[in-house]
C-alpha positions in Angstrom: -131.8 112.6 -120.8 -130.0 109.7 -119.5 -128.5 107.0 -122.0 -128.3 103.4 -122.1 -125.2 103.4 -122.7 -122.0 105.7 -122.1 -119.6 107.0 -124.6 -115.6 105.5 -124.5 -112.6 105.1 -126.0 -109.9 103.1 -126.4 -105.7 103.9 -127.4 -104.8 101.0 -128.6 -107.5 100.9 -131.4 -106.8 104.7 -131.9 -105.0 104.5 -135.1 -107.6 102.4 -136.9 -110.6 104.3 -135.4 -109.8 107.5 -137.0 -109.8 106.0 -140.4 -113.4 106.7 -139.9 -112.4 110.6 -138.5 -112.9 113.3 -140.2 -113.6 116.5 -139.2 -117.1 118.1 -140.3 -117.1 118.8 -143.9 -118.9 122.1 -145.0 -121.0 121.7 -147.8 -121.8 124.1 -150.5 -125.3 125.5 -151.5 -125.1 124.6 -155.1 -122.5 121.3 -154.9 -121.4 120.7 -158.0 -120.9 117.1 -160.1 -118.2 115.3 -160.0 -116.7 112.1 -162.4 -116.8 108.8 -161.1 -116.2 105.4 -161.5 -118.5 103.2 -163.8 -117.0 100.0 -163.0 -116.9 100.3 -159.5 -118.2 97.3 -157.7 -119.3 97.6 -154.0 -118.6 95.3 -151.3 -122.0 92.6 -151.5 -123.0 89.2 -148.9 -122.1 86.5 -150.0 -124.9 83.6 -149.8 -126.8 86.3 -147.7 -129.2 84.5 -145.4 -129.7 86.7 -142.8 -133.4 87.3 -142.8 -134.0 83.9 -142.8 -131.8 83.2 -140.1 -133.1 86.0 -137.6 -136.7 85.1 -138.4 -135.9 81.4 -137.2 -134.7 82.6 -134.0 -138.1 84.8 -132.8 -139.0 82.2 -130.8 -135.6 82.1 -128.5 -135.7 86.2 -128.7 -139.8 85.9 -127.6 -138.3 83.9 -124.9 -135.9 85.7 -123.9 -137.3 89.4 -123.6 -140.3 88.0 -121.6 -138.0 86.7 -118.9 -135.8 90.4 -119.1 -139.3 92.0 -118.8 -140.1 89.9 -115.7 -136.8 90.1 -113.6 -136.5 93.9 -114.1 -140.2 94.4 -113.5 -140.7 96.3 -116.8 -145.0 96.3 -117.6 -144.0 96.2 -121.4 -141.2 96.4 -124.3 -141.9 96.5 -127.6 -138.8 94.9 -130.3 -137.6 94.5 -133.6 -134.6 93.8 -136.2 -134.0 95.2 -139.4 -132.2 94.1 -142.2 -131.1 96.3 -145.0 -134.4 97.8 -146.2 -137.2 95.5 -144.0 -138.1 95.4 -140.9 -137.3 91.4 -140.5 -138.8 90.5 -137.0 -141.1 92.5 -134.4 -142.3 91.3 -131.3 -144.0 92.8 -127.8 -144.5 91.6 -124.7 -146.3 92.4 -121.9 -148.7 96.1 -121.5 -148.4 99.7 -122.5 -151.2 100.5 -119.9 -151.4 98.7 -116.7 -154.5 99.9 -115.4 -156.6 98.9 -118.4 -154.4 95.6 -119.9 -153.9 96.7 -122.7 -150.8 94.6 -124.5 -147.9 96.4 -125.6 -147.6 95.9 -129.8 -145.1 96.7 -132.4 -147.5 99.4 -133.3 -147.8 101.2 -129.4 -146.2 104.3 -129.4 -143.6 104.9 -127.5 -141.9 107.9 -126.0 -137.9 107.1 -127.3 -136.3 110.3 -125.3 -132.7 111.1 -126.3 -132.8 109.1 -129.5 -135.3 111.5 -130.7 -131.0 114.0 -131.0 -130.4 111.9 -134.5 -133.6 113.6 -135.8 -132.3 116.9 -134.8 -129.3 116.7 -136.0 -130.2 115.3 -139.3 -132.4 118.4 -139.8 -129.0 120.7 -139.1 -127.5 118.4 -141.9 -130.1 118.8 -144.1 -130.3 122.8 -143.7 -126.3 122.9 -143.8 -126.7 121.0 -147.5 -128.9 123.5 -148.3 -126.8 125.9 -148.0 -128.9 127.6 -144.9 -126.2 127.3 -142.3 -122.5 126.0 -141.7 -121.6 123.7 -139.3 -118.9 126.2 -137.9 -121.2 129.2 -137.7 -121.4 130.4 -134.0 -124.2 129.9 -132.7 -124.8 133.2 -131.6 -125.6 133.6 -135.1 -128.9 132.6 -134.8 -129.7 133.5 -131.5 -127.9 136.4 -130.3 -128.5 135.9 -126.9 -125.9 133.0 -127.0 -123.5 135.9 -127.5 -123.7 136.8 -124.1 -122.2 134.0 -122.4 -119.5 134.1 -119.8 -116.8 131.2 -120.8 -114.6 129.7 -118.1 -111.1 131.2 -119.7 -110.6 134.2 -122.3 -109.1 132.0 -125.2 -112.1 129.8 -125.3 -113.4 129.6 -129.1 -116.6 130.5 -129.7 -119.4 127.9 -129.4 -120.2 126.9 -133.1 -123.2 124.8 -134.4 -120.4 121.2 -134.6 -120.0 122.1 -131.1 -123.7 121.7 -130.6 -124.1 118.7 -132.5 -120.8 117.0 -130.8 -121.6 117.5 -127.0 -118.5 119.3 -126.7 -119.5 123.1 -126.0 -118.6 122.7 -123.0 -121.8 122.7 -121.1 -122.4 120.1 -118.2 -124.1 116.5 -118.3 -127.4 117.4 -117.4 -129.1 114.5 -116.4 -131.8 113.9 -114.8 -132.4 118.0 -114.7 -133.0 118.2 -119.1 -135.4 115.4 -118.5 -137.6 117.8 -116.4 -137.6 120.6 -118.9 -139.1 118.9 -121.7 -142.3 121.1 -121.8 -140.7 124.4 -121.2 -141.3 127.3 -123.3 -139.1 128.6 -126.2 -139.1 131.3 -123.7 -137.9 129.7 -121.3 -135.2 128.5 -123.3 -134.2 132.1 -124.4 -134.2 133.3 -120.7 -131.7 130.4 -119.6 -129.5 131.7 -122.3 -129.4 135.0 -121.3 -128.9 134.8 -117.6 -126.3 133.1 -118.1 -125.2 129.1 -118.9 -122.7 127.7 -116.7 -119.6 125.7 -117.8 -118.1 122.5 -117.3 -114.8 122.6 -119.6 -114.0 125.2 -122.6 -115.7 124.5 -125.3 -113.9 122.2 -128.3 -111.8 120.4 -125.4 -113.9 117.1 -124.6 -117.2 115.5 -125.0 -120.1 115.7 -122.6 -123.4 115.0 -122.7 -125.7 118.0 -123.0 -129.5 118.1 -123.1 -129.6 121.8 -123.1 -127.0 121.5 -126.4 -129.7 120.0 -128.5 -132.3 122.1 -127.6 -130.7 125.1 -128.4 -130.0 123.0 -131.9 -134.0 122.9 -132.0 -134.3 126.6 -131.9 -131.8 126.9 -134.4 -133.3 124.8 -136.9 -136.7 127.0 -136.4 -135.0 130.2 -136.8 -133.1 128.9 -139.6 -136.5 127.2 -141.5 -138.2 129.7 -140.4 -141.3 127.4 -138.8 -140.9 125.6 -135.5 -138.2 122.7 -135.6 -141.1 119.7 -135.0 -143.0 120.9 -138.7 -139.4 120.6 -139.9 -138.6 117.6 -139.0 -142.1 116.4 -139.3 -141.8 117.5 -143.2 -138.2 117.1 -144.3 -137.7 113.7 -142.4 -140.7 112.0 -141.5 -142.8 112.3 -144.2 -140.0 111.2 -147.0 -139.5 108.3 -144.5 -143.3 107.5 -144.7 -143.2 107.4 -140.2 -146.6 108.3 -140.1 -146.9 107.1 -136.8 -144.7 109.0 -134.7 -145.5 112.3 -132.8 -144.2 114.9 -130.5 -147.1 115.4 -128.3 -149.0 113.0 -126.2 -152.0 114.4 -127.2 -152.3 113.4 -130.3 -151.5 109.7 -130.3 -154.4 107.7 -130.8 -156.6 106.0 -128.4 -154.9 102.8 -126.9 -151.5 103.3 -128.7 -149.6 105.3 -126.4 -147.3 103.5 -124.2 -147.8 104.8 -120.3 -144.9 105.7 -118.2 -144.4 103.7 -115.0 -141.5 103.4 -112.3 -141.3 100.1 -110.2 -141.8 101.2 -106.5 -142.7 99.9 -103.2 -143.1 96.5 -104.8 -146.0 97.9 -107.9 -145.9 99.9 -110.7 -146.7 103.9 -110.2 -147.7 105.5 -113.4 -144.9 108.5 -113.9 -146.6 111.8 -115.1 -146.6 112.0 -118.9 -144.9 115.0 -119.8 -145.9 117.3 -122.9 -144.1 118.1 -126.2 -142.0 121.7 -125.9 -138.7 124.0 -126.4 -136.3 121.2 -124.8 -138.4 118.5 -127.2 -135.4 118.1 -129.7 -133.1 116.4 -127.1 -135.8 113.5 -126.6 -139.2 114.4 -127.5 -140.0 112.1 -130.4 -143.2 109.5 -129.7 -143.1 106.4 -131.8 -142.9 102.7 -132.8 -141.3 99.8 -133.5 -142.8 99.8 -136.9 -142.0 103.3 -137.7 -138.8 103.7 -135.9 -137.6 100.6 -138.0 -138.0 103.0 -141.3 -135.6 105.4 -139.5 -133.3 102.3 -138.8 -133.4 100.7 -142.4 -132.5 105.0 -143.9 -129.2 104.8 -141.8 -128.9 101.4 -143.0 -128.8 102.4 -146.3 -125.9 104.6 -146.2 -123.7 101.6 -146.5 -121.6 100.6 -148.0 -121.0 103.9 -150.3 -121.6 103.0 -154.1 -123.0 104.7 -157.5 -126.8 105.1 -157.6 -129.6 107.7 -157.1 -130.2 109.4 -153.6 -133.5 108.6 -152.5 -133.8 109.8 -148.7 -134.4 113.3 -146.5 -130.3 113.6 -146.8 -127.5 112.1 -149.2 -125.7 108.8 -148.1 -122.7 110.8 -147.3 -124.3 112.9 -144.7 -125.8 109.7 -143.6 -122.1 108.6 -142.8 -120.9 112.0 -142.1 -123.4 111.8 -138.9 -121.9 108.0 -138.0 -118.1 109.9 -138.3 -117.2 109.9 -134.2 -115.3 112.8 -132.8 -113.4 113.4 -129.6 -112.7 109.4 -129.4 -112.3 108.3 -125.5 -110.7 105.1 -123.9 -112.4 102.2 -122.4 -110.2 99.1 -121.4 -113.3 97.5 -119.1 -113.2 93.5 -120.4 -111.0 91.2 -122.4 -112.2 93.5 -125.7 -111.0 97.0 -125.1 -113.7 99.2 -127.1 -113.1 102.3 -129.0 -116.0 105.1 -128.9 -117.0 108.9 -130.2 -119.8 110.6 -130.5 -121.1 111.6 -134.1 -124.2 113.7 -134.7 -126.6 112.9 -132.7 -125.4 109.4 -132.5 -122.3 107.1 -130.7 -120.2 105.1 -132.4 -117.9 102.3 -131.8 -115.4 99.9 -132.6 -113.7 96.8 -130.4 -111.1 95.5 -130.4 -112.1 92.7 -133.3 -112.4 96.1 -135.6 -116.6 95.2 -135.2 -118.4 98.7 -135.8 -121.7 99.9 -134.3 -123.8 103.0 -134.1 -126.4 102.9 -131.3 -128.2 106.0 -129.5 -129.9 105.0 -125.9 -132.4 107.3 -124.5 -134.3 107.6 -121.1 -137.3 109.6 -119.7 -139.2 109.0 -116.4 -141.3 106.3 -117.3 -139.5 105.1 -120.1 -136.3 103.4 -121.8 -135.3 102.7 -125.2 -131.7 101.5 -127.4 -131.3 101.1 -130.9 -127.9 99.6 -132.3 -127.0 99.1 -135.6 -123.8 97.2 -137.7 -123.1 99.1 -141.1 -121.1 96.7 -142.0 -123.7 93.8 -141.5 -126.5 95.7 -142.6 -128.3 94.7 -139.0 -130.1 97.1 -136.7 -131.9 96.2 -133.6 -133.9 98.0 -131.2 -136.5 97.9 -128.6 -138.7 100.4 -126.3 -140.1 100.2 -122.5 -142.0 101.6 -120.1 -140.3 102.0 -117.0 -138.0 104.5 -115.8 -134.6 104.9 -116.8 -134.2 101.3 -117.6 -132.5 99.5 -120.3 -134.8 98.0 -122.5 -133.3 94.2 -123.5 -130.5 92.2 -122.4 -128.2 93.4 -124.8 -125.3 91.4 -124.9 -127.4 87.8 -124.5 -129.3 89.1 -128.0 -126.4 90.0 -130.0 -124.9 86.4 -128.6 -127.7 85.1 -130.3 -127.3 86.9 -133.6 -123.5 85.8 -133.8 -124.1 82.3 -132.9 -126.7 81.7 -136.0 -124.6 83.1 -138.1 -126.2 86.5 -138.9 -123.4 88.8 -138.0 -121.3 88.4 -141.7 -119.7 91.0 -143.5 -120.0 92.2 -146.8 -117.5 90.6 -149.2 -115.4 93.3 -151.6 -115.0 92.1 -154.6 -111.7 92.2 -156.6 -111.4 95.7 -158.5 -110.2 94.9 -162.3 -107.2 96.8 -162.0 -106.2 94.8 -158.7 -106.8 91.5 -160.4 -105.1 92.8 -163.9 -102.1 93.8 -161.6 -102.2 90.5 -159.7 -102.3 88.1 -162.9 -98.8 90.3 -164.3 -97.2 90.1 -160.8 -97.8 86.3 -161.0 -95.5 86.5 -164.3 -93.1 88.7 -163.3 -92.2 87.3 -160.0 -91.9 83.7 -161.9 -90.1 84.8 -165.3 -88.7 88.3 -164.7 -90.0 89.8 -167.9 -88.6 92.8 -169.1 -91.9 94.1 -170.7 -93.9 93.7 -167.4 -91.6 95.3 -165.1 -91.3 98.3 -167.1 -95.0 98.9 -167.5 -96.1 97.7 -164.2 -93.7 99.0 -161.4 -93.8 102.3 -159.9 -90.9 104.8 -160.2 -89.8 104.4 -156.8 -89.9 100.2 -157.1 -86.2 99.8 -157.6 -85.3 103.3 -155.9 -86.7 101.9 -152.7 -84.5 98.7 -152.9 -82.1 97.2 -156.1 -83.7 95.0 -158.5 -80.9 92.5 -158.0 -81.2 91.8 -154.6 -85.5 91.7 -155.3 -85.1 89.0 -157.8 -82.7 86.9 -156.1 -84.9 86.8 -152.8 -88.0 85.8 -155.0 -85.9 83.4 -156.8 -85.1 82.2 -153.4 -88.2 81.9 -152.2 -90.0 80.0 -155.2 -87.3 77.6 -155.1 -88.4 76.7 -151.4 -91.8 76.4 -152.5 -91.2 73.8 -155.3 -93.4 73.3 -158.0 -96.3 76.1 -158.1 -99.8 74.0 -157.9 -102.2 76.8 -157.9 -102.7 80.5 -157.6 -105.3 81.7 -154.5 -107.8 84.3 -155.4 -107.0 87.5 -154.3 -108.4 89.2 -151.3 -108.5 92.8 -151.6 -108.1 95.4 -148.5 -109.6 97.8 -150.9 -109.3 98.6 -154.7 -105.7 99.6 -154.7 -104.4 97.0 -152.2 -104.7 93.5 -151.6 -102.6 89.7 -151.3 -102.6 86.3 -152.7 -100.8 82.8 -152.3 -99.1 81.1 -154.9 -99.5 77.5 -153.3 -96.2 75.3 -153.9 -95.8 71.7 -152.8 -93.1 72.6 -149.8 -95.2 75.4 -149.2 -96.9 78.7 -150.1 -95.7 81.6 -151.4 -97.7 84.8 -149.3 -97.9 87.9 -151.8 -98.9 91.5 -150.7 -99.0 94.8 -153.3 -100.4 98.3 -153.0 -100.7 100.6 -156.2 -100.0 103.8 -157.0 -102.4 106.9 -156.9 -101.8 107.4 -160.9 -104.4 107.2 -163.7 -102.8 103.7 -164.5 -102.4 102.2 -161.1 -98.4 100.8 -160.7 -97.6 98.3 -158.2 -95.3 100.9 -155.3 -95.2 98.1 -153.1 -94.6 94.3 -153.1 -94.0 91.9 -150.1 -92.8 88.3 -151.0 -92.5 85.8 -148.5 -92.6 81.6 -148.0 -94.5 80.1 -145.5 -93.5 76.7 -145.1 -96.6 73.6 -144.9 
C-alpha cells in the first residue's frame, strides 16, 4: 500500500519531539480511578473564527482542486475540512465513473487503502483496554504459526503486537506487492506465515513500512474478538462513530456511489480492476466518504487538548493520543524547515522546525489515492480522495498556504493556572520589597542553596534600578501550569521574569530568572 507521503526525522528537533515519546503503555483490564484536578482549565481559542474563515475560502479551494484535478488527469476527488466536532466545508469535482458521467460527491464512496491501518490499530487499542491482549504479547500468541519464523540473527526479540502496530518487525516495505493481495484468503495469510516470512532488519531496530504487518494485526483482532476483524471494527468503531456509509466490500456499496478506479494511460483513462474485500483488507480495505470519513477525523480531533469530562468515543482520549505518540523518530533536513517524523499506530506524525504538529495517514491502491492531515493543536483536519492510481489527491502545500494565510491555523491559548498567577502576584512583591514573610513561604528549599540570597537581591535591586519607575505588570504567559514569565514594564526599560515551581502539594517557586531588557 503505497503512501502519500513518507515517514522522517529530524536531530535537531530531537529533543523536543520526544516530549511527545513514550513508549506504549499497557493498560489494565479493570483500570482503576484516579484523583484529579477540579480547577483545571484547558488550553481554549481565543476569538475562534475558524469555521467562518475556512467556509469563506470554498470558492479559492473549488478553484483550486479543479485545476490539480485537470493537470494530473485525475477523473474525480472528492474534499473536505473539519473543525473540532463538524465537518466545516465539502466539495467534489469532477466523476467517480467515467463511462456513465456520473459526478463525484462528498457522499461517493471511496476506496481510502492504507488509511483504512488507523482503524485497525484502534481496534488492537480498544481490545488491549479491555484487557483482551497486551501490546508486548508476541504475536505468536495468537497465531502460532508466527512462531515458526526464521529471524536474520539469534538475539532478535521476538516480534510482539507494538512491533506490528509500529512497522518495525522487521519485515520489508512491500509495496506495490500488499496492494495485490488484498482479496486473499485468511488462508492464504496463514500459509505465508508458515513457509516462512523473509526479513529486512531485526525486529525493534527501525521502522519500515509493512502491509503484511497489519494484516497479520487483522487476524489477530479476529482471533482475539473471536469474529472476523471487519464485524469488529464494523461494531466497536463504526457504529459508535455513526459512519454508516463506509464498507469493506465493493459489493455492497450502493448503486452510483462507488468511486471507480482508473489509471491515466496512453493519453485516456483505463478503468483499473476493482479488487474485493479479504485477509490483507486491514492494511487498506476500508470504502468510504468524505462525509463519513470526516466523523473519523473530528473523533481524533477530539482527543485534544486533554481535559476533565466524560469519554464518549469507541476508545478513551488517551488512547486517542497514545496512537498519535510517534516511535522510532527519523531525520529529514530536505528545505529551509527541517521536519521531525515517527510513526504512531496506524498513523505518522510530525513536527517542523516552527514546533507545528500534524498527524496525517496517506494511502494508495490501483485506481485510487487519498491523504488526510490533521493539527491537534488547531483543531483542523483536512482530507480528500481520488480516483487514479497511486496519485496524491490535492496540492497539499498550496491548500495549507491558504489556511495560514486567512488566519485559520491559531493555537489554542492556556490559560494562567491559579497557582501560577498566585505565585506571580507574590514574586512581584518579593522581587520589589524583599519581604521576609513571602520568601519564606514561597521559595523552594533549594532557592538560596542553588545561589546566596545576597548576591540574588542585589542583582534584582540592580536591575529595577535600571528599569526606573515600574509602569505596569504584563500578564503572564504560562508554558504550562507550573511554569511560565512576565514583564514588569519600567520607563528605561522592562524587566523580563521567568519561574518554574516545585512538584510539592503547595507549588514553591525552584527557579527564578531576572533580567532587564533595555527600550
Amino acid at each position: 500500500m503505497k503512501t502519500a507521503t513518507h515517514f522522517s526525522a529530524i536531530l535537531a528537533l530531537q529533543f523536543l519531539f520526544f516530549s511527545f515519546t513514550a513508549h506504549a503503555q499497557e493498560k489494565k483490564s479493570e483500570e482503576t480511578s484516579h484523583f484529579f484536578s477540579s480547577n483545571y482549565q484547558m488550553p481554549v481559542f481565543e476569538q475562534d473564527q475558524r469555521a467562518e474563515k475556512i467556509k469563506e475560502i470554498l470558492p479559492e479551494l473549488e478553484a483550486l482542486m479543479a485545476k490539480y484535478a485537470k493537470d494530473n488527469h485525475i477523473p474525480g476527488i472528492a474534499y473536505g475540512i473539519v473543525v473540532d466536532n463538524e465537518l466545516v466545508l465539502a466539495s467534489s469535482t469532477g466523476l467517480l465513473d467515467v463511462a456513465e458521467n456520473i459526478p463525484a460527491q462528498t457522499t461517493s464512496a471511496f476506496r481510502i487503502a492504507s488509511m483504512t491501518k488507523s482503524f485497525t490499530a484502534m481496534a488492537i487499542l480498544k481490545l488491549r483496554d479491555e484487557g483482551k491482549l497486551l501490546l508486548s504479547d508476541p504475536a505468536s500468541k495468537y497465531i502460532p504459526e508466527m512462531s515458526k519464523l526464521h529471524y536474520l540473527t539469534e538475539d532478535a526479540p521476538i516480534i510482539d503486537i507494538e512491533n506490528l502496530l509500529t512497522m518495525t518487525a522487521g519485515f520489508p516495505e512491500d509495496n506495490p506487492w500488499g496492494d495485490r493481495q488484498l482479496n486473499e484468503s485468511d488462508q492464504m495469510l496463514l500459509n505465508l506465515i508458515s513457509e516462512g516470512i523473509s526479513f529486512s532488519n531485526a525486529p525493534s531496530l527501525q521502522y519500515e513500512y509493512s502491509n503484511t504487518g497489519y494484516a497479520i494485526l487483522g487476524h489477530i483482532i479476529s482471533t482475539v474478538s473471536g469474529q472476523p476483524y471487519q464485524e469488529y471494527i464494523n461494531e466497536n468503531i463504526l457504529l459508535p462513530l455513526e459512519m454508516a456509509h463506509t464498507y469493506w466490500e465493493i459489493d455492497n456499496v450502493p448503486e452510483n456511489q462507488l468511486a471507480l478506479g482508473y489509471r491515466w494511460e496512453d493519453e485516456q483513462w483505463k478503468q483499473e480492476p476493482m479488487l474485493h474485500d479479504g485477509a490483507f483488507g486491514a492494511m487498506g480495505g476500508l470504502i468510504t466518504s468524505i462525509e463519513d470519513f470526516s466523523k473519523y477525523v473530528r473523533f481524533h480531533l477530539s482527543a485534544w487538548p486533554p481535559r476533565n469530562g466524560t469519554e464518549t468515543g469507541p476508545i478513551e482520549r488517551s488512547s486517542l493520543r497514545e496512537m498519535q505518540t510517534p516511535q522510532f523518530p527519523r531525520l529529514n533536513t530536505n528545505g529551509d524547515c527541517a521536519i521531525m517524523s515517527g510513526y504512531g499506530f496506524g498513523l505518522g506524525i510530525y513536527q517542523n522546525c516552527n514546533g507545528t504538529k500534524w498527524v496525517s495517514h496517506g494511502g494508495a491502491l490501483p485506481g485510487f489515492g487519498s491523504n488526510y492531515r490533521f493539527y491537534p493543536e488547531y483543531g483542523v483536519g483536512i482530507m480528500a480522495f481520488c480516483n487514479l492510481t497511486y496519485t496524491t489527491p490535492w496540492p497539499l502545500a498550496k491548500i495549507e498556504a491558504l489556511l495560514y494565510e486567512k488566519g485559520v491555523m491559531e493555537p489554542r491559548k492556556l490559560p494562567v493556572s491559579d497557582i501560577l498567577e498566585k505565585r506571580k502576584n507574590q514574586l512581584v512583591m518579593l522581587i520589589q520589597t524583599g519581604n521576609k514573610y513571602l520568601e519564606e513561604s514561597i521559595l523552594a528549599e533549594n532557592f538560596f542553596l542553588d545561589r546566596s540570597k545576597e548576591h540574588r537581591f542585589a542583582e534584582y535591586k540592580a536591575i529595577l534600578e535600571q528599569a526606573g519607575e515600574i509602569k505596569n505588570v504584563s500578564p503572564l504567559k504560562p508554558e504550562n501550569q507550573l511554569r511560565g514569565s512576565f514583564q514588569l514594564e519600567g520607563e528605561n526599560g522592562d524587566v523580563e521574569i521567568f519561574f518554574t515551581l516545585t512538584p510539592e502539594k503547595d507549588p514553591k517557586v525552584q527557579q527564578l530568572d531576572v533580567n532587564f531588557k533595555e527600550k
